[in-house]
C-alpha positions as CSV (number, residue, x, y, z in Angstrom):
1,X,0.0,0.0,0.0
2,X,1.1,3.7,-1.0
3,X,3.8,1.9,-2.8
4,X,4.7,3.2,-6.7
5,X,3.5,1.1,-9.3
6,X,5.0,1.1,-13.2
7,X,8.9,1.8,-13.4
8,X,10.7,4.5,-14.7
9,X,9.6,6.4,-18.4
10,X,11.1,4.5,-21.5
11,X,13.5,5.7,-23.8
12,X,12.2,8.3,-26.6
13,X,9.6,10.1,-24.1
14,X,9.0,12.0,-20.9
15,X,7.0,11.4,-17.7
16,X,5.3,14.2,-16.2
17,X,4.2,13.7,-12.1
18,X,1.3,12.2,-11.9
19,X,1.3,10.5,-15.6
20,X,-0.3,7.2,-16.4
21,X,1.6,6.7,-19.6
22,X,4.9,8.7,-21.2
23,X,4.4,11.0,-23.6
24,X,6.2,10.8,-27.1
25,X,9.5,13.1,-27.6
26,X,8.4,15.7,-30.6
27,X,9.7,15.1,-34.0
28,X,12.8,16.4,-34.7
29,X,14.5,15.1,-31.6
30,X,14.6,12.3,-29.1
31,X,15.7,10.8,-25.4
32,X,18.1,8.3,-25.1
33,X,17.7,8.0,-21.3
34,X,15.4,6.4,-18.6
35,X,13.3,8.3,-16.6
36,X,12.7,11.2,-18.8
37,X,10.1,13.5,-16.5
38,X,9.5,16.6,-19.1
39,X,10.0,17.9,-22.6
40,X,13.7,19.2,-22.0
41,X,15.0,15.5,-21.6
42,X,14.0,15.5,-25.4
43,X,17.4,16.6,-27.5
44,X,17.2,18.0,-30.6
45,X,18.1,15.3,-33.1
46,X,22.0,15.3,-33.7
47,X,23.7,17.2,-36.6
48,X,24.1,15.4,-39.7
49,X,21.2,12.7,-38.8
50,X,17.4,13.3,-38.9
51,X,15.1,12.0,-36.2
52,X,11.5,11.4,-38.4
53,X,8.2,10.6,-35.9
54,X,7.6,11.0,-32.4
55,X,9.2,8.6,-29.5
56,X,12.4,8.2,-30.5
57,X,15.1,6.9,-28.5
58,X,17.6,7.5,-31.3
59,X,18.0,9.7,-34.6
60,X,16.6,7.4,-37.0
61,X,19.6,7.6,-39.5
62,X,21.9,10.0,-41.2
63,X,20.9,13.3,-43.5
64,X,21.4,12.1,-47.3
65,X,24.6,12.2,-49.4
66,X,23.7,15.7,-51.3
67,X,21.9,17.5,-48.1
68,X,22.9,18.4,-44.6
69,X,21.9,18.6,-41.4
70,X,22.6,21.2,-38.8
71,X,20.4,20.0,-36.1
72,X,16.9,19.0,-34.9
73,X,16.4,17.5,-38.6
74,X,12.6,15.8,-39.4
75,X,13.7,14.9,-42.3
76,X,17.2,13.5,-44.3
77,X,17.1,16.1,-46.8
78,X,16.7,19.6,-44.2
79,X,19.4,21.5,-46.3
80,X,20.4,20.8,-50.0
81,X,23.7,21.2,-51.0
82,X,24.6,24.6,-52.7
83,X,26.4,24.9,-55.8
84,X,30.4,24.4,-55.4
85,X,30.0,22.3,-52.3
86,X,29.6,19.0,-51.7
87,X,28.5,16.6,-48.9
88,X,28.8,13.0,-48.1
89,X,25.4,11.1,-45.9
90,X,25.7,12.3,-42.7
91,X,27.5,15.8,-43.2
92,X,26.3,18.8,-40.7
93,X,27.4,20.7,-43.4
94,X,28.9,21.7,-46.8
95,X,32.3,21.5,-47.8
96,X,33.7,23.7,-50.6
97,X,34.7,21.8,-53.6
98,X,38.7,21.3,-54.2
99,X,40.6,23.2,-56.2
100,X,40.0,22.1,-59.9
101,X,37.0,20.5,-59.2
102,X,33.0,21.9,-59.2
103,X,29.6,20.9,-58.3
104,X,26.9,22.8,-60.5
105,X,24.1,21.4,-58.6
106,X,23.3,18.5,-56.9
């Protein structure tokens, strides 16, 4: 009697006081931890990977070869790659093209 029941919130959401059920991180970021209690223990998702959906305990993969990602990403394609830049899956950002070389579009 007047013991707690359940356990401690799951990975990818929060538990407020006095929830029955944890509520789902936001797109665009996600909780890696136990015990989440509100909606700062969700991190925006980590540059150069997108976290697409709700809940997520990890960013679901990296940003597209073409495209990058600086951060809190819903998607793999949040930034195409400008003209004389390049950028490999996963880049946070674009790197100019080597001397000699160019990238009209991608």
């Amino acid at each position: 009697p007047g013991l707690p029941t359940g356990g401690l919130c799951p990975k990818g959401g929060f538990c407020p006081v006095g929830s029955s059920y944890p509520t789902a991180c936001a797109e665009g970021t996600f909780n890696n931890f136990t015990g989440g209690s509100s909606q700062q223990d969700c991190v925006p998702c980590t540059p150069g990977y997108y976290c697409s959906g709700s809940n997520l305990p990890y960013p679901t993969g990296p940003c597209s070869a073409g495209y990058y990602c600086t951060g809190g990403a819903k998607l793999p394609t949040q930034f195409k790659t400008p003209a004389g830049h390049y950028t490999g899956p996963g880049a946070s950002g674009p790197s100019e093209c080597n001397l000699g070389t160019y990238n009209p579009s991608v």
